[in-house]
C-alpha positions as CSV (number, residue, x, y, z in Angstrom):
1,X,-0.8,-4.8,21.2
2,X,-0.5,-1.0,21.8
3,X,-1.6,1.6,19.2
4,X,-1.0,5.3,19.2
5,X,-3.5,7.7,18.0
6,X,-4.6,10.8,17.6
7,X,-5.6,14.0,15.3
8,X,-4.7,17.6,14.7
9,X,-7.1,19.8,13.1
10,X,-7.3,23.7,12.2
11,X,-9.9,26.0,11.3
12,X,-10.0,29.2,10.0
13,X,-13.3,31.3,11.3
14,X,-14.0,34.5,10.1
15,X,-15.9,35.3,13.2
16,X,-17.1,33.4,16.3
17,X,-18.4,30.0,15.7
18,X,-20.0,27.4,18.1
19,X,-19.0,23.9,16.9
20,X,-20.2,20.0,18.2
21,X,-17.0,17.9,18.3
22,X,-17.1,14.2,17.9
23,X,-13.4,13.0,18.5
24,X,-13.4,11.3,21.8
25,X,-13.1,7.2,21.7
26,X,-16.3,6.1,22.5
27,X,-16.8,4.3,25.8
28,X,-16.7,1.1,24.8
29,X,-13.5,1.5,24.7
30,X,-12.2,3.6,27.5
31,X,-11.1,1.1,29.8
32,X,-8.2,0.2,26.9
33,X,-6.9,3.6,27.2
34,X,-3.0,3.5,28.2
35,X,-3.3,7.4,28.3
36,X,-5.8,9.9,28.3
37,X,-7.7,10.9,25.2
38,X,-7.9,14.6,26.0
39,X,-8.9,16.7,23.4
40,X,-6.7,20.5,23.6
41,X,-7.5,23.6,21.9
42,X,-5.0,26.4,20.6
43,X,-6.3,29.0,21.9
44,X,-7.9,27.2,24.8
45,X,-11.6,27.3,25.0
46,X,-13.8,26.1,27.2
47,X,-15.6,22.8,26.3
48,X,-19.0,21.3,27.2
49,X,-18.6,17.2,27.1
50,X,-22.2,15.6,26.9
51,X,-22.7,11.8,25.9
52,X,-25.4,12.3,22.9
53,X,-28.5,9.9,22.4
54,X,-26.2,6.9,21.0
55,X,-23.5,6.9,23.1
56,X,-21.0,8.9,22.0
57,X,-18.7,11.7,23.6
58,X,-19.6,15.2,22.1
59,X,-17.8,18.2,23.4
60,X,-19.4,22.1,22.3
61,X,-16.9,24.7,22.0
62,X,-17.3,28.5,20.8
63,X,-14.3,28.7,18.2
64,X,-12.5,32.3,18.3
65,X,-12.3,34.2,15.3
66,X,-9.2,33.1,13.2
67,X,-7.4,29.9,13.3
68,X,-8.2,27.1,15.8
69,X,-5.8,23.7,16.3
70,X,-7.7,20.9,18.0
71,X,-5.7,17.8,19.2
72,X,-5.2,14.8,20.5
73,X,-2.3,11.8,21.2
74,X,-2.9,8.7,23.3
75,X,-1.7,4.9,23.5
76,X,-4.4,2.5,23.4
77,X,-4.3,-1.7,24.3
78,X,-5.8,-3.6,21.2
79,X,-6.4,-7.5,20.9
80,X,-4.4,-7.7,17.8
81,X,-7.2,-9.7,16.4
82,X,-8.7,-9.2,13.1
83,X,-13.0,-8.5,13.5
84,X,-14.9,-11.2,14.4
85,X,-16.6,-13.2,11.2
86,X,-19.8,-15.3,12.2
87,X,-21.3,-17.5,9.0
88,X,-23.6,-19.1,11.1
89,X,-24.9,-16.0,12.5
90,X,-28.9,-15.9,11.9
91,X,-31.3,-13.3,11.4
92,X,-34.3,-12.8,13.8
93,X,-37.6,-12.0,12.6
94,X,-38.0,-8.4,12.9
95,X,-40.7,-8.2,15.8
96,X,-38.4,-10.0,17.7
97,X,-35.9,-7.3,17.5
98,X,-34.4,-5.8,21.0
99,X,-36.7,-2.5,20.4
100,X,-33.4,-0.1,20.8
101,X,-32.5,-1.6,17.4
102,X,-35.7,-0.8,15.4
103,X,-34.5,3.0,14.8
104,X,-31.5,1.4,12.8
105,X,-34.1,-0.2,10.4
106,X,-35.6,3.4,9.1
107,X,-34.2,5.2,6.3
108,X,-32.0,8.5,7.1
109,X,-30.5,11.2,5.8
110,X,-28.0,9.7,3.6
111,X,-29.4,6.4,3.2
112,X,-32.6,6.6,1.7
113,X,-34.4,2.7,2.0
114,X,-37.3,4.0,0.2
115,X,-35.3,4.1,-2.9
116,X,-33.4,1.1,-2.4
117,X,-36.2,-1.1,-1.6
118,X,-37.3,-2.3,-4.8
119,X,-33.6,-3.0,-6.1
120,X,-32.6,-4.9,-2.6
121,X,-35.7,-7.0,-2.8
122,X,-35.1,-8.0,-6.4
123,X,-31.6,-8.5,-5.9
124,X,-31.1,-10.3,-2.0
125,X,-34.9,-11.2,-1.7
126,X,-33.9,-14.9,-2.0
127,X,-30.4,-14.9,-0.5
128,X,-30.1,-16.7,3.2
129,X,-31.1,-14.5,5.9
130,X,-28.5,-13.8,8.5
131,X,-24.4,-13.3,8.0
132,X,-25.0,-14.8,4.3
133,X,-27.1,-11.6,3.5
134,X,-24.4,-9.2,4.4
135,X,-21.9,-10.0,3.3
136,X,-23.2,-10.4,0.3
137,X,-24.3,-7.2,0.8
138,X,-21.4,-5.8,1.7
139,X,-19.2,-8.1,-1.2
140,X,-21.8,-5.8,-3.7
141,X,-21.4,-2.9,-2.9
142,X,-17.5,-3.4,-2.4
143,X,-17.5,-4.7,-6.4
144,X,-19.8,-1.9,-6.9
145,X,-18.4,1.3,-5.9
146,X,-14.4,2.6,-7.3
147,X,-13.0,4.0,-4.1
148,X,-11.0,7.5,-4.5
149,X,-10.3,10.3,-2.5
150,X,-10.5,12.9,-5.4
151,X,-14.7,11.5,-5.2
152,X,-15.4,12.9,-1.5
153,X,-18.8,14.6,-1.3
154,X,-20.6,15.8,1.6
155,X,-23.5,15.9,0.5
156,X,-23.3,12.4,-1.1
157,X,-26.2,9.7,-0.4
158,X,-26.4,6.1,-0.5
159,X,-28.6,6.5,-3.4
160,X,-26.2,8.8,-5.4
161,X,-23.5,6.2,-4.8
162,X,-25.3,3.2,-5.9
163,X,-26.2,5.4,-9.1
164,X,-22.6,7.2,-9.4
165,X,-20.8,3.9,-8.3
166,X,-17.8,5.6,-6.9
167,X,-16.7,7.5,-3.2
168,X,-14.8,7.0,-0.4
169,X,-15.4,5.1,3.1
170,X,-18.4,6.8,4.2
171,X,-20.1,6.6,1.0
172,X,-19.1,2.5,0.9
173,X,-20.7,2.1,4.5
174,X,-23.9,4.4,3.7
175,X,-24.9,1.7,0.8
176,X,-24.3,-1.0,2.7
177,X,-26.4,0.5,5.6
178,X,-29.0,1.1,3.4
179,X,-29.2,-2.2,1.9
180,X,-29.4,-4.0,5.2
181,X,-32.0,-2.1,6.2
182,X,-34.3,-2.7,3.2
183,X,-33.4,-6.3,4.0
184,X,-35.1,-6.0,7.7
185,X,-31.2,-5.8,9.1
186,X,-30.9,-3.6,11.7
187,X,-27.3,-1.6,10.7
188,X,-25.9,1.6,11.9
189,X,-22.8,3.5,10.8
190,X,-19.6,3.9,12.3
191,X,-16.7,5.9,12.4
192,X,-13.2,5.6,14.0
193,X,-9.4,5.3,13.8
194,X,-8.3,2.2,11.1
195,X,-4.2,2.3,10.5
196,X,-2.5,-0.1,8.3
197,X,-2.3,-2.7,10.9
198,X,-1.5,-5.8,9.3
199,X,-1.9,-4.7,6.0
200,X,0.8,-3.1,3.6
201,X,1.0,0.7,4.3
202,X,-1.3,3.2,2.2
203,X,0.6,5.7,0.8
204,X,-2.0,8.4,0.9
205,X,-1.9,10.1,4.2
206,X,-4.1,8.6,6.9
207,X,-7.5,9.9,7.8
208,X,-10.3,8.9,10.0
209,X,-12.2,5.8,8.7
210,X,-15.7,4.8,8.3
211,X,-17.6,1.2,8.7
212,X,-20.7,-0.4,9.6
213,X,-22.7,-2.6,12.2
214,X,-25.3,-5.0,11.3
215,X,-27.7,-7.1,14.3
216,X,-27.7,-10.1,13.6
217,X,-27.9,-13.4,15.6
218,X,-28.2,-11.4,19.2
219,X,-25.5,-8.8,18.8
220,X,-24.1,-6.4,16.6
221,X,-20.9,-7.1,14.3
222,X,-18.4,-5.0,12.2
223,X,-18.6,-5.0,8.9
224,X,-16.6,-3.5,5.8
225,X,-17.9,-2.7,2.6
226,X,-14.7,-0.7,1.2
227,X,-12.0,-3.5,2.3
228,X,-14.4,-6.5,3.1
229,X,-11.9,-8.2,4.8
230,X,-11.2,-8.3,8.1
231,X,-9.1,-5.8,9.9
232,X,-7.5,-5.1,12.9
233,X,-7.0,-2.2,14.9
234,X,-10.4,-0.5,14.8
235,X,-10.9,2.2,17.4
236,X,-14.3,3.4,17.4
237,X,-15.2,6.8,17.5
238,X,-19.4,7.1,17.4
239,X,-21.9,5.3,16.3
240,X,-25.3,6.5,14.5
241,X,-27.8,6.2,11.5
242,X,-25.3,7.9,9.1
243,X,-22.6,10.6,8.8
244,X,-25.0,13.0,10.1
245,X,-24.7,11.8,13.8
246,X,-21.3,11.1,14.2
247,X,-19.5,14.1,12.0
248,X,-16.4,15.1,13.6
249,X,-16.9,18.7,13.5
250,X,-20.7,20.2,12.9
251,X,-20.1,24.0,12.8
252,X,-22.9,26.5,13.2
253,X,-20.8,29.2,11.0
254,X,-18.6,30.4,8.1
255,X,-15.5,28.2,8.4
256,X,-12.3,26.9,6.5
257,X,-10.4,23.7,7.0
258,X,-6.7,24.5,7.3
259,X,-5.0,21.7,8.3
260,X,-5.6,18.0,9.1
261,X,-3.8,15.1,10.2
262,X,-4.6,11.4,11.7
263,X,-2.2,8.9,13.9
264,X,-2.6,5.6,13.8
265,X,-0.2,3.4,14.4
266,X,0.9,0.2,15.9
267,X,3.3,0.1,18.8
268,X,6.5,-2.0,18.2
269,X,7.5,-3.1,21.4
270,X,11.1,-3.4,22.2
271,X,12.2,-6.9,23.2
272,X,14.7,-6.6,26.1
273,X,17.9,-7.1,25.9
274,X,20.0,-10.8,26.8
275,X,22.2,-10.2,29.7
């Protein structure tokens, strides 16, 4: 199947303002670009692309005073299948981890293990390790939390959700995150494009959409705490610890969002015609 997506995004800066841009589709999924995801700027500015220590594609711009438009549209090939689900999926013990997982397992910025020990332990401690273990992770903190736009936060943590019970995507995957990794399950937090692929249409306007990894068995698999089921259609952005490493936009100034707007949808194709 073919998906189009994109993004188109304005800021208004009082005065110049260097920004770290994380919109690119990461490259684990370059090669399924029909056409080019090229970021543009209105007014053009020069970018700086770097790949940062996870993997993803960063670009650093210096945004003019005033209002800057950043966007992108491509066409992207997808399977068409739903993620992957594993039950028998184990959990190895933890010194037998690939070491390049191991920073996954420490507690971050907005997912604070140290405060989520004692209640993971109490609550998972005798659950079976492996898949078992998150997704019932994951089928907690989905009953858990009342999704809602009007609850965004930035400055939201895992903990505060868990006490708050309510957020949106990011705030759903930054529990689950945390959870895991009190359990000894390596899990990192994703971000991406997610349309309503298979699933009846959202009416709120679409947005960028945020998930979660877990190791387990010898590889990593998707996991969502706000839908828990499976979806398809995912096009990752970046991957990190938590929100702080994969923000679309970090700004080093004074600015105002003025406009945003996500693509994602799937590609009818046209069935040719009988002669």
């Amino acid at each position: 199947m073919k998906i189009r997506a994109g993004y188109r995004i304005a800021y208004e800066c009082p005065q110049p303002t260097p920004m770290i841009l994380t919109l690119s589709v990461h490259p684990s999924r370059r090669q399924d670009l029909i056409t080019p995801d090229k970021m543009r700027t209105d007014p053009y500015v020069p970018a700086t692309e770097y790949v940062d220590r996870y993997g993803n594609i960063c670009h650093v711009i210096r945004a003019p005073a005033g209002r800057i438009t950043l966007s992108a549209d491509f066409l992207i090939r997808d399977s068409g299948e739903p993620d992957e689900v594993a039950p028998g999926a184990t959990q190895a013990p933890l010194e037998t981890l690939p070491v390049d997982t191991l920073v996954y397992l420490l507690g971050s910025r907005y997912c604070e293990t140290d405060r989520l020990s004692n209640f993971a332990w109490s609550t998972f401690g005798k659950t079976e390790r492996g898949w078992t273990l998150v997704q019932e992770i994951v089928d907690f903190v989905h009953n858990h939390v009342t999704f809602g736009y009007p609850h965004a936060d930035v400055t939201r943590t895992a903990y505060d959700t868990f006490v708050g019970r309510k957020g949106v995507c990011r705030d759903f995957a930054h529990l689950a995150v945390a959870l895991c990794r009190c359990m000894n399950v390596p899990a990192r937090y994703c971000t991406g494009y997610l349309g309503d692929i298979g699933v009846p249409p959202d009416p709120c306007p679409m947005d960028f959409s945020a998930w979660f990894e877990a190791y387990i068995g010898d590889r990593w698999y998707t996991f969502d705490a706000r839908h828990n089921t499976p979806r398809i259609g995912r096009i990752v952005i970046a991957r990190g610890r938590d929100a702080t490493d994969v923000a679309i936009t970090t700004s080093f100034g004074p600015n105002t969002l003025a406009g945003f707007e996500v693509i994602t949808d799937e590609v009818k194709e046209v069935e040719p015609a009988l002669s």
